[in-house]
C-alpha positions as CSV (number, residue, x, y, z in Angstrom):
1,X,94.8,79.7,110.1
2,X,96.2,82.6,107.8
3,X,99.5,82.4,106.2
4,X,101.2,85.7,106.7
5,X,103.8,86.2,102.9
6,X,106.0,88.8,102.4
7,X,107.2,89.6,98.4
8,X,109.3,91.9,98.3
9,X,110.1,93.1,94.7
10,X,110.2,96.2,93.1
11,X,108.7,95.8,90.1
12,X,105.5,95.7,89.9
13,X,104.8,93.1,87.2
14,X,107.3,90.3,88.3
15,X,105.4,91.3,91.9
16,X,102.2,90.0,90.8
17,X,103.4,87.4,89.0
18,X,105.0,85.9,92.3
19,X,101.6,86.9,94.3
20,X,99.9,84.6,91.8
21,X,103.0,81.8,92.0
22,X,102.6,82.1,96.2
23,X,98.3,81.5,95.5
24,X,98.8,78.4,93.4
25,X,101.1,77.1,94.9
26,X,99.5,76.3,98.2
27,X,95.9,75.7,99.9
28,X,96.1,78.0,102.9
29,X,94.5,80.7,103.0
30,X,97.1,83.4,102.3
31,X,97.5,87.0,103.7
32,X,99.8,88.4,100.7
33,X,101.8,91.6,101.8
34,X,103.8,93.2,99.2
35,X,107.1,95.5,99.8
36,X,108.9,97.5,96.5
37,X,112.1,98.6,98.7
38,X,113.7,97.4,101.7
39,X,112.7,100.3,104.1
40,X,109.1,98.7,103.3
41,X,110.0,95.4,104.0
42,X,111.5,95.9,107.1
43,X,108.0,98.1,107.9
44,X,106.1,95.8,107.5
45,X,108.0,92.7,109.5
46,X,108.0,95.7,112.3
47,X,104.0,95.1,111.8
48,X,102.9,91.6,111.2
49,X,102.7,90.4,114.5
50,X,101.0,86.6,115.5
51,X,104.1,84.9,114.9
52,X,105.3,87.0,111.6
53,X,105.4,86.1,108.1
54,X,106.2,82.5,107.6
55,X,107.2,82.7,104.2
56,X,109.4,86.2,102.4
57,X,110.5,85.5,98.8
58,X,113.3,88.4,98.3
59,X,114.9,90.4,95.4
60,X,118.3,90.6,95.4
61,X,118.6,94.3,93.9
62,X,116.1,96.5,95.4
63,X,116.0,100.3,95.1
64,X,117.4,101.1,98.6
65,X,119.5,98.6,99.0
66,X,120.6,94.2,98.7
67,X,118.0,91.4,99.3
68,X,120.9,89.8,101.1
69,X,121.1,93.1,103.6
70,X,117.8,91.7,104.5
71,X,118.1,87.7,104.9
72,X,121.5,88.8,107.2
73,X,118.8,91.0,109.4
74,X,116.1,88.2,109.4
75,X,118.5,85.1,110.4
76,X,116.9,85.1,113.6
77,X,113.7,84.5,111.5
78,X,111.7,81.1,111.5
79,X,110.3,82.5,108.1
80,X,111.3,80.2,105.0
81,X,113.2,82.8,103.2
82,X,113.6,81.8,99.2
83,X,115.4,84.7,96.7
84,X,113.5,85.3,93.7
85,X,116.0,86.9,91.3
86,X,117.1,87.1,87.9
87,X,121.0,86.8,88.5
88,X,122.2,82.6,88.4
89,X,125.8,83.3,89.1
90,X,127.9,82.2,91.6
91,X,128.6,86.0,92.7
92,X,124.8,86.1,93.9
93,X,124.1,82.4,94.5
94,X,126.3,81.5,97.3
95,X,126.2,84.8,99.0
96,X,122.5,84.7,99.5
97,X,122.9,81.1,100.7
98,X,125.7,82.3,103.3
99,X,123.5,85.7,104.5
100,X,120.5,82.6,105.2
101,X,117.9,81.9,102.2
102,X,115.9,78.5,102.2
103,X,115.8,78.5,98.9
104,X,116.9,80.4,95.6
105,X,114.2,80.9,92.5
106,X,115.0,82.1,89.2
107,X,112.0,84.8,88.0
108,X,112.7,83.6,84.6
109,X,111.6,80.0,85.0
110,X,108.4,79.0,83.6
111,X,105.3,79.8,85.9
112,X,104.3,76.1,86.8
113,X,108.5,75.5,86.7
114,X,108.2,78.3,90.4
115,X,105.1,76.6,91.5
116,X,106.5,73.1,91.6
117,X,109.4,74.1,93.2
118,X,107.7,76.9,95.9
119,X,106.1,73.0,96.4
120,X,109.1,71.6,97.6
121,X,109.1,73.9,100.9
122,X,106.0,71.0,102.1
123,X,107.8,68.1,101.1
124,X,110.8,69.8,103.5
125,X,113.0,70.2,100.5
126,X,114.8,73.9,99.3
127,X,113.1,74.9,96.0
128,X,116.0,75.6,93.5
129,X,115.2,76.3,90.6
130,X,116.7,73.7,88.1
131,X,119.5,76.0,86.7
132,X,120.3,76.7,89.9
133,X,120.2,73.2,91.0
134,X,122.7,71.5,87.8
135,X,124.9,74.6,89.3
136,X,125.2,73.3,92.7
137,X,125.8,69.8,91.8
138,X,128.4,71.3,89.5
139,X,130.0,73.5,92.3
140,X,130.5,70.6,94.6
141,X,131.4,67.8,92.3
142,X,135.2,66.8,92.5
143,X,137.1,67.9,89.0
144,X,139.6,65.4,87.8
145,X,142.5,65.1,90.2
146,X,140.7,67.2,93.0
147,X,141.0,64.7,96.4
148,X,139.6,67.4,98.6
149,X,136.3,68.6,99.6
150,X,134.8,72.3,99.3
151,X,133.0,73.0,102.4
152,X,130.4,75.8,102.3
153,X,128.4,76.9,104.8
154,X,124.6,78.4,103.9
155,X,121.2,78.2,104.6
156,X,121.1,74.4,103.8
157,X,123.2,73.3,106.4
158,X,127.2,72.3,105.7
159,X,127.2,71.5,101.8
160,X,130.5,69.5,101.4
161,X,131.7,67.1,98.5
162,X,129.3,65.2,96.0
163,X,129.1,62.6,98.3
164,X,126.9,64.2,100.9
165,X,123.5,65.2,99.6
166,X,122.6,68.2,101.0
167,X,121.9,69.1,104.6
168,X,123.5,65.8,105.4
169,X,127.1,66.3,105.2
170,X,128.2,66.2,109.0
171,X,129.0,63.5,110.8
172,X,125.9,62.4,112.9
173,X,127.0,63.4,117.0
174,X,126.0,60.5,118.9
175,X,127.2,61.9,122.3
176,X,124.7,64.6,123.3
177,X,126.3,67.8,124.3
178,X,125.5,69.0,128.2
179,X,123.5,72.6,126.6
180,X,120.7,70.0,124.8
181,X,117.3,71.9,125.6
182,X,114.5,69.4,126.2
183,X,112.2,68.6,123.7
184,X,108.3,69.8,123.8
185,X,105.9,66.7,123.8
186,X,104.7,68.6,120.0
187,X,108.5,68.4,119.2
188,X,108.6,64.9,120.2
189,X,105.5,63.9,118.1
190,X,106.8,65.6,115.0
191,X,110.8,64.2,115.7
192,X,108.7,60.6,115.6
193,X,106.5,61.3,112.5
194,X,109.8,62.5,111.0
195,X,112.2,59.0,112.0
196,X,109.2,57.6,110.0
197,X,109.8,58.9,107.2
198,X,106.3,61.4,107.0
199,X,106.7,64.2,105.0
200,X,106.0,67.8,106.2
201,X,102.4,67.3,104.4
202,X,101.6,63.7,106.2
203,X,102.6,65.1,109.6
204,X,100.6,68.2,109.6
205,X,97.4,66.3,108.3
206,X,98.1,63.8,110.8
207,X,98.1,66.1,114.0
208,X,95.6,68.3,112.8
209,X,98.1,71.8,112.5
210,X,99.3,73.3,109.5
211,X,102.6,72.5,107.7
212,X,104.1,75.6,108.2
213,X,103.8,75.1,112.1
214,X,105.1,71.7,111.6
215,X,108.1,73.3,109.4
216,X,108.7,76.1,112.7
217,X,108.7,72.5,115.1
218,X,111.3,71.1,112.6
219,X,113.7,73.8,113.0
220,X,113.5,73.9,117.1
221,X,114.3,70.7,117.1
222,X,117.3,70.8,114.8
223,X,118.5,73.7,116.6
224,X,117.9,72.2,120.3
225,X,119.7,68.4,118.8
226,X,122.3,70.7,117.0
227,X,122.0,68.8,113.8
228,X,121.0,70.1,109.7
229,X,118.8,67.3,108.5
230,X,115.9,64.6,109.2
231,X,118.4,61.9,108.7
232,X,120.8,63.1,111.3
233,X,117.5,63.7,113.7
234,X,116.6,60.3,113.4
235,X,119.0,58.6,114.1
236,X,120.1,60.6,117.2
237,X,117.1,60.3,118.4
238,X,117.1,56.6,118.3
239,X,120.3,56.1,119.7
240,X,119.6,58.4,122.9
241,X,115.8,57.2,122.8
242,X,114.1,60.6,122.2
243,X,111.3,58.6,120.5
């Protein structure tokens, strides 16, 4: 099966050098679109059809507009949405978490820095680049004398004190609310790979699909058990036997 991509970027240079980032990073076979504005981006989603891209790497200052005008548009989205950018400040990081990206890349890194981190997105981690990451941890870490906790909400999940790593910061609900949508037998295969402990990777090699579909079963399932992590899927599942 193709892998639909979307880059949108508007220079042409750092545009091919993510095209090339995108081909090493993974086997599929990939089906590269590119888009140098956002009236072309939003163009093409209009026309990819099948299911839509399952992966958009957005700049965050684009000739007609804000990469983050864009990830607020495509929250709706099962695409893994990662910001490729030059800007590392706090100003552009946590907005673009907030408006919905899965990840946030730093164009400046090293090429084999983006590829190992692009990685990430099939071990189910968020590829941060490692400025990006030391900033985080740096962000949420108590200072001296601070007791309390500095809740953010983004496309990670709740991301709360230095305690919590991320995507695992709320309390696990044990009591199932009444709304719970039932589970597909796929989404029950893939909730039980996961209480295993398989990666994204090992499950789609061991039913035979591709790990972005496996990545698209993930997110159902968090969104029908309500909860941000594999952790906090696993053990609900256990304790309402779900698997």
């Amino acid at each position: 099966m193709t892998v639909k991509v979307l880059i949108i970027e508007d220079n042409p240079v750092a545009r091919s050098f993510l095209c090339r980032v995108v081909r090493e990073s993974f086997s599929d076979v990939m089906e590269i679109t590119e888009a140098g504005d956002l009236e072309s981006a939003r163009r093409q989603v209009g026309k990819a059809g099948d299911g839509g891209f399952k992966l958009i790497l957005v700049d965050l200052e684009l000739p007609d507009g804000n990469g983050m005008e864009f990830l607020t548009e495509q929250a709706g989205s099962t695409a893994i949405k990662i910001v490729t950018t030059l800007y590392s400040d706090d100003d552009h990081l946590f907005p673009a978490l907030q408006c919905g990206a899965d990840g946030y890349l730093l164009k400046e890194d090293r090429f084999e820095v983006l590829v190992e981190e692009l990685q990430r997105i099939v071990r189910g981690q968020p590829p941060l680049s490692p400025a990006i990451a030391r900033r985080l941890l740096s962000h949420f870490r108590p200072s001296s004398g601070d007791s309390g906790t500095m809740p953010l909400t983004s496309g990670f999940g709740s991301l709360s004190s230095s305690h919590a790593p991320f995507g695992n910061s709320r309390s696990v609900a044990l009591d199932p609310p009444p709304e719970w949508e039932r589970l597909t037998p796929r989404e029950n295969e893939v909730l039980t790979y996961l209480s295993k402990g398989f990666t994204i990777k090992e499950i789609a090699n061991l039913m035979g699909i591709k790990w972005f579909t496996v990545n698209d079963h993930i997110k159902s399932i968090y969104k029908k058990l309500n909860v941000s992590s594999r952790a906090e899927a696993a053990v609900l599942a256990s304790k309402q036997g779900l698997v």
